[in-house]
N, C-alpha and C positions, 0 to 999 in steps of 0.2 A: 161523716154526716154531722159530726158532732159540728166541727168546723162549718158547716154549712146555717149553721143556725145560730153558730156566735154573734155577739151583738156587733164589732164592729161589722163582717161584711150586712147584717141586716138593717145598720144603723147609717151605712154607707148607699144601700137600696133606698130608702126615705129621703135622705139626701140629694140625691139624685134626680135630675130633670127627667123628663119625660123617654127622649132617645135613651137615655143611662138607663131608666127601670125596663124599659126593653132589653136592652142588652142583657141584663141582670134575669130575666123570663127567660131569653131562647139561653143559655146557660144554663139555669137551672131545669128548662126542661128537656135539655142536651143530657144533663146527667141523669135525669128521671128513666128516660129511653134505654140509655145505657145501663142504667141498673135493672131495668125491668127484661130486658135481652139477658143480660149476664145473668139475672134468678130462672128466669124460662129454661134457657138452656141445660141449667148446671139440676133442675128437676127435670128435664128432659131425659139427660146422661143417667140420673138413679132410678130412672123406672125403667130404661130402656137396659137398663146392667140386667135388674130380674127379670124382664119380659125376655131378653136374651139367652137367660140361663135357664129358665123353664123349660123354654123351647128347644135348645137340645138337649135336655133332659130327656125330650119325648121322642124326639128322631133320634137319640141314642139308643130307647128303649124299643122302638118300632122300623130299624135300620134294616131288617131283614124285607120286609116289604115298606119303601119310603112311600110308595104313590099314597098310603090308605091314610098317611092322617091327614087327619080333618077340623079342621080349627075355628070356632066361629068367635069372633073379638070385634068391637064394636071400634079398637083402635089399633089403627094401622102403623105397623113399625116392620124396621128395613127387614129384622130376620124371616118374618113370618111373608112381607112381599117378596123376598128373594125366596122362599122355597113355595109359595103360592104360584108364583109367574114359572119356576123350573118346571113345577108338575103339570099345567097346562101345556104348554112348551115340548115337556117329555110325552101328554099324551096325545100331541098331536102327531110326534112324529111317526109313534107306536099304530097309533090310529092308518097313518099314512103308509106304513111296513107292513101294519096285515091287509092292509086293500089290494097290496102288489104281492103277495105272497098267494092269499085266498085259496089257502089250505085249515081247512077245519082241523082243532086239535093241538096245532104247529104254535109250539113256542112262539112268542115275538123276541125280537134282536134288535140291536141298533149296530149298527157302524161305525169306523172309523170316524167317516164324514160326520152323522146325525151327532158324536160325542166331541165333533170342535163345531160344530153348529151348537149346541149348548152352551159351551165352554166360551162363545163370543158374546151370545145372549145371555150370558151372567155377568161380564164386566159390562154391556150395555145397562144391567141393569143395575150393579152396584154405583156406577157412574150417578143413574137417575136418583139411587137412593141417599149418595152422598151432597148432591144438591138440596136436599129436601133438609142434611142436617144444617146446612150453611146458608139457609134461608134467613134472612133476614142479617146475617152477620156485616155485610156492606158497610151497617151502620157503625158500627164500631171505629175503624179506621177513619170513618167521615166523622165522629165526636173527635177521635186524638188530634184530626188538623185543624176542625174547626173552632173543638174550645179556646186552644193558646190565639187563634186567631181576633176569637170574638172579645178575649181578652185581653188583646191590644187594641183592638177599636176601643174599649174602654179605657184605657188609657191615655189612650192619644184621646178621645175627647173632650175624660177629665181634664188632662191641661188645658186645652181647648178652652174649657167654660172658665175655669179658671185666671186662665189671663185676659177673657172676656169681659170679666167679671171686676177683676183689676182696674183695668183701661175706664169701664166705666164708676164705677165707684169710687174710683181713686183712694181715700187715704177713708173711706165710710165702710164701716164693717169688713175691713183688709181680713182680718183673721178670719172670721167666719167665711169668707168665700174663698180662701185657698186654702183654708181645713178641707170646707165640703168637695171643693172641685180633686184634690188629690186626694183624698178618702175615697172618692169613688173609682181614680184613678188603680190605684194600688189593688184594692177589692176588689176590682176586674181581674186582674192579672191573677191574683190568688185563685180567683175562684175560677179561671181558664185553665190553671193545672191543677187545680184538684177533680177538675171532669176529665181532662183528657188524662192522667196516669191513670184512675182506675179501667180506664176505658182500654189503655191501651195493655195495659195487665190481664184484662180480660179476654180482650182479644188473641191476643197470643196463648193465653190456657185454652181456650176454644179451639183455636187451628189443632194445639197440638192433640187434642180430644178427639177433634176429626180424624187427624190422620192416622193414630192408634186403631181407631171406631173402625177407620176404612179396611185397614189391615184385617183386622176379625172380621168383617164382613168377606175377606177373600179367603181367607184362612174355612170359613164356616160355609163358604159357595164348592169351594175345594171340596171338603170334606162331604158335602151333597153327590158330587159328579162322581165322586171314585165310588162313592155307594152305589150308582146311578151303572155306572160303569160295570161293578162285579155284577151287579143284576142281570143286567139287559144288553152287557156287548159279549156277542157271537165271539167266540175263540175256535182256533182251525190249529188241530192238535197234528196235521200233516207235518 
């Protein structure tokens, strides 16, 4: 940041024609985006670490009967929709086993079948919930090509104006118009990779965040099912 406020690339901005201080905005607000993606995310990750650990903190403590807790949260995260959607899920099929059994008194059970019909609707739904962490990530990989990009359209334009600038003024204010024009030249380029490296350092901590995240989420869907499993699946002790 600090580099982003130095006098030459700011002194190089003032400099600059019109198309140049454009260039010099979609850059700077290329890195704006990108920084404000990278802080979202990375307080995204520390509240969703405790919101994580509370909650099976609870279904650790309440693992003898999972159907009964009940969790009211005004914010929605993957742990709490992944056992929200199993427990509807599980009571429907429960629901569905005593209508065909319709014996008062009688146990409910689930099956083989109803426990890989769960077991599909979990990775359906860690699938949904891993989109929701990679939402907006797109962006990232679009700042690493497009800053060094926009930062050679500045360059190439500084020459541009520069030997424009030449041609016409010939041997009047020579200095001042090929300082200004490669001033802006070079300040392009600098400030094309100082957006895209952070960008692209961020984006790669991010994927790998995901895919750990993903993990724990099947690891944590797992450990639902086999609970789900000692509960409510029928064993035939023949």
């Amino acid at each position: 940041m600090l580099l982003l406020l130095s006098s030459p690339i700011i002194s190089a901005y003032f400099q600059s024609d019109f198309f140049g201080k454009l260039i010099f905005v979609s850059l700077f607000a290329l890195s704006i985006l990108s920084w404000v993606i990278l802080l979202h995310k990375l307080y995204l990750a520390k509240r969703l670490k405790k919101l994580n650990y509370n909650f099976e903190q609870i279904v650790n403590s309440k693992k003898d009967n999972l159907l009964s807790i009940s969790i009211n949260t005004n914010f929605s995260y993957p742990y709490y929709n992944i056992y929200k959607n199993l427990k509807e899920k599980t009571l429907e099929i429960l629901n569905k086993n005593r209508f065909f059994i319709n014996k008062e008194g009688e146990q409910i059970f689930m099956c083989q079948a109803d426990m890989d019909l769960l077991d599909n609707y979990l990775e359906s739904e860690i699938s949904n919930q891993t989109k929701y962490l990679e939402r907006n990530m797109f962006i990232l990989p679009t700042v690493v090509t497009l800053g060094p990009f926009l930062g050679l359209l500045g360059t190439v334009w500084g020459i541009l104006i520069t030997f424009n600038g030449l041609q016409a003024n010939s041997m009047i204010n020579t200095n001042s118009t090929v300082l200004s024009g490669l001033s802006m030249a070079l300040a392009t380029t600098v400030l094309g990779l100082v957006v895209a490296i952070p960008a692209l350092i961020a984006y790669n901590y991010l994927r790998h965040w995901i895919k750990n995240y993903q993990l724990d989420m099947e690891n944590f869907s797992q450990k639902l099912l086999t609970t789900l499993e000692i509960q409510y699946r029928k064993v035939d002790f023949k």
